[in-house]
BAMI-391722 format. One record per atom (N, C-alpha, C, O, CB): x, y, z; residue in one letter. Coordinates in steps of 0.1 Angstrom, whole numbers, plus 2048, in hexadecimal, padded with zeros to 3 digits. Glycine has a CB too. Layout:
BEGIN
XYZA
...
***
This chain:
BEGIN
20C54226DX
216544262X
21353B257X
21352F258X
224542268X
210541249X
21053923FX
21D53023BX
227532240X
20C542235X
21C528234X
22B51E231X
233525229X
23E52022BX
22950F22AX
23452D21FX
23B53321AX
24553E221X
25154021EX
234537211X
23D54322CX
23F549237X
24B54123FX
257544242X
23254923EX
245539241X
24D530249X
25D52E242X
268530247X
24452224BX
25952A237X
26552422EX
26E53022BX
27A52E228X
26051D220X
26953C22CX
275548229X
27A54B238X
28654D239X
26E559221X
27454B244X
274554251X
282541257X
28B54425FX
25C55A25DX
281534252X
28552C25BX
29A52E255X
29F53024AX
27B51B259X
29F52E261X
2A7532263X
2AF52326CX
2A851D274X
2A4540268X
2BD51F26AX
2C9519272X
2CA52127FX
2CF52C280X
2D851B269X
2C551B287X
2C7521294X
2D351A29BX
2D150E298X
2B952029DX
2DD51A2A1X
2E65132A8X
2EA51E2B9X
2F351D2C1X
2F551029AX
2DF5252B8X
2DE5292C4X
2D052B2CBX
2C75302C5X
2E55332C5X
2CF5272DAX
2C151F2DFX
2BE5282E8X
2C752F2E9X
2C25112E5X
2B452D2F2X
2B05332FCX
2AE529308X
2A6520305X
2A553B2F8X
2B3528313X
2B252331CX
2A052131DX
29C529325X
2B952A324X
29851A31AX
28B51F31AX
28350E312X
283509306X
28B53130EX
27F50931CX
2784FE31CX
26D50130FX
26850B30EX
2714FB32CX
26B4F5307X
25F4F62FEX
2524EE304X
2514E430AX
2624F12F0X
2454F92FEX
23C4F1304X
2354E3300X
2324E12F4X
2344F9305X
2334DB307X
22B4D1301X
2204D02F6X
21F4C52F0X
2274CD30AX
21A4D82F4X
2134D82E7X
21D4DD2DDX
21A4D82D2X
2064E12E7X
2264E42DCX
22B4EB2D4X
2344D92D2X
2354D72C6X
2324FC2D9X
23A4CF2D9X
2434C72D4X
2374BB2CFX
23B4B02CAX
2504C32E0X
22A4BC2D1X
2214B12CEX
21F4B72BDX
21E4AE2B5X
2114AF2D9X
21F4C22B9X
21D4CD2A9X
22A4CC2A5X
22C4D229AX
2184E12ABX
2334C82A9X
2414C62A3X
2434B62A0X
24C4B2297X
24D4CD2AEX
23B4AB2A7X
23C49D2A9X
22C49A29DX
22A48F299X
23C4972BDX
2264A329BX
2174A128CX
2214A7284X
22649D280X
2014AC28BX
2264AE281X
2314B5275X
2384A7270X
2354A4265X
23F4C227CX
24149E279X
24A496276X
24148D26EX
243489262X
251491282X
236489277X
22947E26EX
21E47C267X
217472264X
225476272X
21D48C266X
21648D258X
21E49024AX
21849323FX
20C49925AX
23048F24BX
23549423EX
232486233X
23047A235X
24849823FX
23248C22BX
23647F220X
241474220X
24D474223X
238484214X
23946B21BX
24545B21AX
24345120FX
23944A20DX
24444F229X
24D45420AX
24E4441FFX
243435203X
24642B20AX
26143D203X
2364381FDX
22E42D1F9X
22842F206X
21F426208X
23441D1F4X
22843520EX
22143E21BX
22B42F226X
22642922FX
20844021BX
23242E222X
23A422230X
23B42723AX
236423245X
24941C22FX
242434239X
24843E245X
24E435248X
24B42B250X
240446252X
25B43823EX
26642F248X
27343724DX
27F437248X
26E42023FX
26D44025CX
277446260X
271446270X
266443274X
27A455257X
27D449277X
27844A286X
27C45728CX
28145F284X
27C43E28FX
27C45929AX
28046329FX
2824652B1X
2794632BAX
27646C298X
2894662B3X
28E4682BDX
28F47B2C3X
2974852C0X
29C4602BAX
28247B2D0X
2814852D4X
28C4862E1X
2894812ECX
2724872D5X
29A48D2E0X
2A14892F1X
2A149B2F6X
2A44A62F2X
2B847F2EFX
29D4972FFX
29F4A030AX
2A34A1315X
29F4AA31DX
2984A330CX
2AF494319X
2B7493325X
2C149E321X
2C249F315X
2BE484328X
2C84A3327X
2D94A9326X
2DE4A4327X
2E74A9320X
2E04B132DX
2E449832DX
2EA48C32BX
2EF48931CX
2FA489314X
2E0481330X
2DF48631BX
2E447D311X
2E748B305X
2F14892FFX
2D746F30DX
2E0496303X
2E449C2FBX
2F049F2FAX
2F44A02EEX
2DF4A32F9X
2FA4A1305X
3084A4305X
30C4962FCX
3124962F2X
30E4A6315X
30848D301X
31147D2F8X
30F4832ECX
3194842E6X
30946B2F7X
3034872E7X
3014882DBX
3074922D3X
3064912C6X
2F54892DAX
30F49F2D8X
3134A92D5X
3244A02D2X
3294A32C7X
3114B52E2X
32D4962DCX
33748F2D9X
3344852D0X
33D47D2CFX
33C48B2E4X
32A4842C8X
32747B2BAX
32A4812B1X
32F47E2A6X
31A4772B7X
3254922B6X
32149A2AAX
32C4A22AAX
3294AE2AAX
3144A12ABX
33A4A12AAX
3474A72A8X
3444B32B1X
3444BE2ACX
34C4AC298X
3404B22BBX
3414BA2C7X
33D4C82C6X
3424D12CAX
34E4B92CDX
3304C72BDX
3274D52B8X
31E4D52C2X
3134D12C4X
31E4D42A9X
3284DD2CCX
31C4E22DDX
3104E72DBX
3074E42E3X
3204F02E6X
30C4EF2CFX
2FD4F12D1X
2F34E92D0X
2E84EA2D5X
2F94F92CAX
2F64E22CBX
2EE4D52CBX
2E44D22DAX
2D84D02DBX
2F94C82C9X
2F24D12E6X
2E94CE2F6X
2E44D82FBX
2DE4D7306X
2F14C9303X
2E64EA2F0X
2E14F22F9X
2CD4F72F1X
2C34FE2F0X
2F05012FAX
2D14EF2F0X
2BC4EC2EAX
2B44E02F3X
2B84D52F7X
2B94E32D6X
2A94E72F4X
2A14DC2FDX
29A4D22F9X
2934CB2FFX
29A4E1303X
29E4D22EBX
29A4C92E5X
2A44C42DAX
2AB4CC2D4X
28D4CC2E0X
2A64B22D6X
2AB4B32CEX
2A94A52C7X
2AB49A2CCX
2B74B72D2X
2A34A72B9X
29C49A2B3X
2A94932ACX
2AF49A2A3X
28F49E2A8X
2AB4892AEX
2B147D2A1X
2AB477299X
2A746B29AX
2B74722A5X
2A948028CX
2A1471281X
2AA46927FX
2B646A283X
29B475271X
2A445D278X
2A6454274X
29D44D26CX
29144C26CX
2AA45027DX
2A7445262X
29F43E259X
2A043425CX
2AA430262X
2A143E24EX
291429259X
28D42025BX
29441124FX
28B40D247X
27F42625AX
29C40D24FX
2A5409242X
29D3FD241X
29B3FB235X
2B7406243X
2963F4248X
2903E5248X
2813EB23FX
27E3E4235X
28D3DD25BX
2773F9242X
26E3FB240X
2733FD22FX
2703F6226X
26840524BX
27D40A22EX
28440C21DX
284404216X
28340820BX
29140E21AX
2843F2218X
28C3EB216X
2813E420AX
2833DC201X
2943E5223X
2733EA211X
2653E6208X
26C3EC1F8X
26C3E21F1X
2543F120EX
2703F41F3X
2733F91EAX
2823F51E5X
2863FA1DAX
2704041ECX
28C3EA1EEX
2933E51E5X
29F3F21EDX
29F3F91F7X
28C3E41D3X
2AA3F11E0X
2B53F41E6X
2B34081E0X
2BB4111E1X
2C53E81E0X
2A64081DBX
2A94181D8X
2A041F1E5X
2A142B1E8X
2A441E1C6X
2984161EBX
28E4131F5X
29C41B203X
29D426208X
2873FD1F6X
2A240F204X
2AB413210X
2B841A20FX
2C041B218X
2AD409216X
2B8420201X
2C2427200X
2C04351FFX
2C843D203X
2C94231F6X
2B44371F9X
2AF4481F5X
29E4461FBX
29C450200X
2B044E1DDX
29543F1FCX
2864421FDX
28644420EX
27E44B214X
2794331F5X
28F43E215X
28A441220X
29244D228X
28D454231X
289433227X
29E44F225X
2A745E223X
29E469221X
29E474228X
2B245E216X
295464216X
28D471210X
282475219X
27D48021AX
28646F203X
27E465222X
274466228X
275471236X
26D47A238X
27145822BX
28246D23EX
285475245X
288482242X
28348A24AX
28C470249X
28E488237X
290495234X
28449B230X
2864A722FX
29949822AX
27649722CX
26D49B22CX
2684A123CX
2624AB23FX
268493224X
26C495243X
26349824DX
26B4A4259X
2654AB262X
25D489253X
2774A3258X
27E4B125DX
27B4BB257X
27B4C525EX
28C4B125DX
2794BF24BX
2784C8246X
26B4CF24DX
26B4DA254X
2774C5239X
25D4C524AX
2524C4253X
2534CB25CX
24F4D725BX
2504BB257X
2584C5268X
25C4C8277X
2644D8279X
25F4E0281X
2664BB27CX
2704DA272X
2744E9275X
26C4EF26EX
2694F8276X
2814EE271X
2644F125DX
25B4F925EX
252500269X
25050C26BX
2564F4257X
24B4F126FX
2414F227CX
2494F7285X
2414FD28DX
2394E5282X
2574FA28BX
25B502294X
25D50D291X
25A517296X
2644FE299X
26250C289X
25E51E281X
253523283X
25452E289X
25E51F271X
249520281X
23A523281X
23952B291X
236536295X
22E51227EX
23E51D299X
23E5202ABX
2465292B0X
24352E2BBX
2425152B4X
25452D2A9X
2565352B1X
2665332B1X
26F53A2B5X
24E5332BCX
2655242ADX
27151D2B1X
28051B2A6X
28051929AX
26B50E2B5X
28751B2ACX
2945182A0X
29850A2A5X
2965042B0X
2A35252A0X
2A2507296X
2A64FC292X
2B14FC28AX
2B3505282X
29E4F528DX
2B94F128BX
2C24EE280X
2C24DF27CX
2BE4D5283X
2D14F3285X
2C54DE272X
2C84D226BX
2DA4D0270X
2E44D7270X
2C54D4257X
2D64C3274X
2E94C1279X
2E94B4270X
2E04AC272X
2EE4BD28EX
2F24B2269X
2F24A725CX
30349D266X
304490268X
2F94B4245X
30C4A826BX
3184A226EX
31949E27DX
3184A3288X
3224AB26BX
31B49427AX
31D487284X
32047A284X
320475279X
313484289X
32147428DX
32A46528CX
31B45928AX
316456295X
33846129FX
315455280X
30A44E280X
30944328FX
2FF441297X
30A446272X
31443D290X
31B432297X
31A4372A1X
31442F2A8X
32742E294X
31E4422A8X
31E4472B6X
31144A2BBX
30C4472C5X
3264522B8X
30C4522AFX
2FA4592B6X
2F144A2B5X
2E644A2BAX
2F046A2A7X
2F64412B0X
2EA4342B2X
2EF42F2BDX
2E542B2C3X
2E94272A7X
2FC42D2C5X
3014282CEX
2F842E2DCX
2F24282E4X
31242A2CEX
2FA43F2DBX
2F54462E7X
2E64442E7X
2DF4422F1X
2F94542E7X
2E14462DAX
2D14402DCX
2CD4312E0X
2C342F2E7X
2CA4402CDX
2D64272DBX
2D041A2DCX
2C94192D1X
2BE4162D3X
2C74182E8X
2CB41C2C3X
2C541A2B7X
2C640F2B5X
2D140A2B7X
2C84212ADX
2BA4072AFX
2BE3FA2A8X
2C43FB29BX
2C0404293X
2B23F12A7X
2CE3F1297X
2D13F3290X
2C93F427DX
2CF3F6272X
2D93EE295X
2BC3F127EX
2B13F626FX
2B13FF270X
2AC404265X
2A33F326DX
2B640D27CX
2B041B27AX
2C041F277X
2CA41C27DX
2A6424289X
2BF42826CX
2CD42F26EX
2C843D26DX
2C1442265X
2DA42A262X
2CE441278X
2D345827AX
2D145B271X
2DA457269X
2E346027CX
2C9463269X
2D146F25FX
2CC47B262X
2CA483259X
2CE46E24FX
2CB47E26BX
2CA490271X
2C949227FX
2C5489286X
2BC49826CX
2CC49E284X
2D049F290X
2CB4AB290X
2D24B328AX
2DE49C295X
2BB4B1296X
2B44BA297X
2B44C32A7X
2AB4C22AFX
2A94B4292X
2BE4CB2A9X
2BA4D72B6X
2AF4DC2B2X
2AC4DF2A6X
2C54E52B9X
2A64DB2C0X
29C4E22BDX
2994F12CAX
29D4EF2D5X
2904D52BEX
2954FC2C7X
28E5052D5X
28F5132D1X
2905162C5X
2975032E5X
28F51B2DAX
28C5252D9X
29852F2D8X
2A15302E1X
2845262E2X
2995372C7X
2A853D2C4X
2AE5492CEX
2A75512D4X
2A95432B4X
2BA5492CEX
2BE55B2D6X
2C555D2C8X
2D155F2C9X
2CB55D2E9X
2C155D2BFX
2C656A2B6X
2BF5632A7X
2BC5582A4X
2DC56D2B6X
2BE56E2A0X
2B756D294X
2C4573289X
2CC57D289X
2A7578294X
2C0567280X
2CD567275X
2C656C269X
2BA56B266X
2D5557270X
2D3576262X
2CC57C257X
2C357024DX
2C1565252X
2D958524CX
2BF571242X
2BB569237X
2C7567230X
2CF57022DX
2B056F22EX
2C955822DX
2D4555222X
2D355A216X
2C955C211X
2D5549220X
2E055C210X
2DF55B1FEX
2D854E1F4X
2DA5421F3X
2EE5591FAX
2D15551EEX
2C65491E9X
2C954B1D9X
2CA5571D5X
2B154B1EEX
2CB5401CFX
2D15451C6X
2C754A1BDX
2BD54C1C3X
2DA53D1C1X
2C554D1ACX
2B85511AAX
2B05461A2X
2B653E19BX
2B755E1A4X
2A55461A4X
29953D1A1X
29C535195X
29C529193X
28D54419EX
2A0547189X
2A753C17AX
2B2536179X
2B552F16FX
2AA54416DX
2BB537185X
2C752E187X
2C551D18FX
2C951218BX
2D2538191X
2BF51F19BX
2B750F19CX
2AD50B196X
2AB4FE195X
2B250B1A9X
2A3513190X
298506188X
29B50917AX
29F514177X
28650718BX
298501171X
2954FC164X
2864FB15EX
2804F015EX
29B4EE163X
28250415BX
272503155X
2704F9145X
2794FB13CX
26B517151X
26B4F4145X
2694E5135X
2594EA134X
2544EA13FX
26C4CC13AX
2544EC12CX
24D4F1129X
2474EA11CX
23D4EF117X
2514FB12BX
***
């Protein structure tokens, strides 16, 4: 699948198929996360691959009790690296390493797309709680909460608004 491909066909999945992913397919989803781009190349983000039920249920009571979350067999927590940001000062750990991570999810559900696989971006959650159930130190802070696996249902394409309404050509 070409990336443009990718980028029209990837879709909010918030429903999962009982259906284990394979190990190469989560090692092509884990080169997605660390080959994206990063502010002055630091990569100051981390990532948490969980695949207990356990613990994903804790993580679902972090996350205002959004069940689909534990019903994926996979489920990544980025996080930004705030001590690594911090090379760049306070715009370093306020926006360069934020960016760093949203680059590299982006990355990663592209590449499940590619496989086969759906995803959602989960933004809402208690920062405080999902570091508690991980054991995050406190330099990494949460900012995404990624279900990962295989969808049972395919969502239309969203409304996209038109091209001359988000970009500005200067010429």
């Amino acid at each position: 699948m070409d990336v443009l491909t990718a980028i029209k066909n990837r879709r909010s999945i918030r429903r999962f198929l009982n259906k284990e992913i394979p190990q190469e397919a989560i090692e092509a989803l884990k080169d997605a996360l660390i080959w994206a781009p990063s502010a002055g190349n630091l990569q100051s983000r981390r990532f948490y691959f969980v695949f207990n039920n356990d613990t994903k249920k804790r993580i679902v009571d972090a996350a205002f009790h959004q069940t689909f979350i534990a019903q994926a067999p996979l489920v990544v927590v980025a996080c930004a690296d705030l001590l690594i940001g911090r090379h760049y000062g306070e715009r370093g750990e306020e926006l360069y390493c934020l960016q760093d991570v949203a680059c590299a999810i982006e990355n990663m559900m592209l590449v499940a797309c590619s496989l086969g696989l759906g995803s959602v971006w989960v933004g809402a959650f208690h920062e405080e709680g999902v570091a508690k159930v991980l054991d995050i130190p406190s330099n990494l802070r949460p900012v995404a909460i990624v279900p990962v696996g295989y969808p049972s249902h395919s969502p239309s394409p969203p409304h996209r608004v038109e091209k001359e309404e988000a970009i500005i050509e200067i010429r």
